[in-house]
C-alpha positions as CSV (number, residue, x, y, z in Angstrom):
1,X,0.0,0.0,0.0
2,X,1.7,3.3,-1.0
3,X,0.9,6.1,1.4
4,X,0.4,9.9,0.1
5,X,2.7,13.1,1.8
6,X,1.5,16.0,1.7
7,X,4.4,16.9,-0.7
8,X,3.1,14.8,-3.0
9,X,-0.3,17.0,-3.0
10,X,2.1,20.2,-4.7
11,X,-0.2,22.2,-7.0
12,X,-0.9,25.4,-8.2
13,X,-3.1,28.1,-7.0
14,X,-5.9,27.0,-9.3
15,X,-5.4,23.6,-8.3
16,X,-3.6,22.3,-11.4
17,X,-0.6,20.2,-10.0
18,X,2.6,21.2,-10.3
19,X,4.8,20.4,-13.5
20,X,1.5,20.7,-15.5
21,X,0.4,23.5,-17.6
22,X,-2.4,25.6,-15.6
23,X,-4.6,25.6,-18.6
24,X,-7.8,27.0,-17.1
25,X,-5.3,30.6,-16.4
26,X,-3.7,30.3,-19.8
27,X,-7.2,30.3,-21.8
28,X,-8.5,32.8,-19.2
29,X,-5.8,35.3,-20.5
30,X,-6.1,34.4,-24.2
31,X,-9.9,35.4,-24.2
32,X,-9.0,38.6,-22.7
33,X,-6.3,39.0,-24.9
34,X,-8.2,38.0,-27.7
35,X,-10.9,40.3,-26.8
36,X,-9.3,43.1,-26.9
37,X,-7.9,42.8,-29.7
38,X,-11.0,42.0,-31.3
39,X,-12.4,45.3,-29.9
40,X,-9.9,47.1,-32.1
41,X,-10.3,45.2,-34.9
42,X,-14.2,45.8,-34.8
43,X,-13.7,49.7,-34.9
44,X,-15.0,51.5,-37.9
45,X,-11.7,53.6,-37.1
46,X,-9.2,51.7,-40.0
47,X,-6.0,53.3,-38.0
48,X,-7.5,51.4,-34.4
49,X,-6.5,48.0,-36.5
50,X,-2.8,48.5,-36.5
51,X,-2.2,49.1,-32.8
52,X,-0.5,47.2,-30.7
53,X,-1.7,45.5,-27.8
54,X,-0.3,44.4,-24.8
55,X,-1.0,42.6,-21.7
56,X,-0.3,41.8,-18.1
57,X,-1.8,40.4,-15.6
58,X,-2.6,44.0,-14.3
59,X,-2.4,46.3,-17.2
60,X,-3.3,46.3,-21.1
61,X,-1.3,48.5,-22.8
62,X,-1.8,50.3,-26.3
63,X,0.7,51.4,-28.2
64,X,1.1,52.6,-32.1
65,X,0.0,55.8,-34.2
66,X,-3.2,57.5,-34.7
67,X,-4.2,60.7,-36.4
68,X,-6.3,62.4,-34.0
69,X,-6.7,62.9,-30.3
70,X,-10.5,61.5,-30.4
71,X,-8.9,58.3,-32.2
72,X,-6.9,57.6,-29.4
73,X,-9.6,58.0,-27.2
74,X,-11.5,55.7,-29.4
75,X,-8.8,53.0,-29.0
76,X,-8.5,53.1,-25.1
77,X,-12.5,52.9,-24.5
78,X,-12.7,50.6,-27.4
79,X,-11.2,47.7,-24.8
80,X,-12.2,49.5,-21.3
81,X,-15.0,47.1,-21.5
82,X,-12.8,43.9,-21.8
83,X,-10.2,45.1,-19.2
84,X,-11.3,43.1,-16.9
85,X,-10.2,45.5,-14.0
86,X,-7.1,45.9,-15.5
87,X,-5.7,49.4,-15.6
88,X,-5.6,50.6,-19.5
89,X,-2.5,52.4,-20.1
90,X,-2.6,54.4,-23.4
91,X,0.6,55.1,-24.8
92,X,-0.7,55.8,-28.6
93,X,0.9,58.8,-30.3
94,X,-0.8,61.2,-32.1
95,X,0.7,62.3,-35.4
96,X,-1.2,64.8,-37.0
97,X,0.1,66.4,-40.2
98,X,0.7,64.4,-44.0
């Protein structure tokens, strides 16, 4: 009969035992990921398509080049709704001129 330690019981916080992918985390933050991205790419706002996007546990941050002021506003509320509680950091430039 083969008796169980309680090292033997290591896991993660999710439960997942250790040495094994925590898969339920990973897809967790691919949806998010995915969804803000998607956001963007959803905008009738062509120049929102080309930005950047990227993530942390605690933060989603945007980066690349818009036109306009209201575009980059655009782009940060655009994925407020799938932050999640994350804080959205905006770090899109504005280029205005040809």
């Amino acid at each position: 009969m083969h008796s169980i330690t309680p090292a033997d019981h290591t896991a993660t916080l999710s439960g997942a035992p250790t040495g094994f992918s925590d898969s339920a985390n990973d897809r967790v933050s691919e949806i998010r990921s995915t969804a803000a991205i998607q956001a963007l790419a959803e905008s009738n706002v062509a120049e929102l398509r080309f930005l950047r996007v990227d993530e942390s546990e605690n933060e989603i941050c945007l980066t690349g080049r818009v036109r306009s002021f209201y575009h980059k506003q655009l782009a940060q509320e655009a994925i407020r709704p799938v932050a999640a509680g994350r804080q959205v950091v905006n770090r899109v430039d504005v280029c205005m001129g040809s």
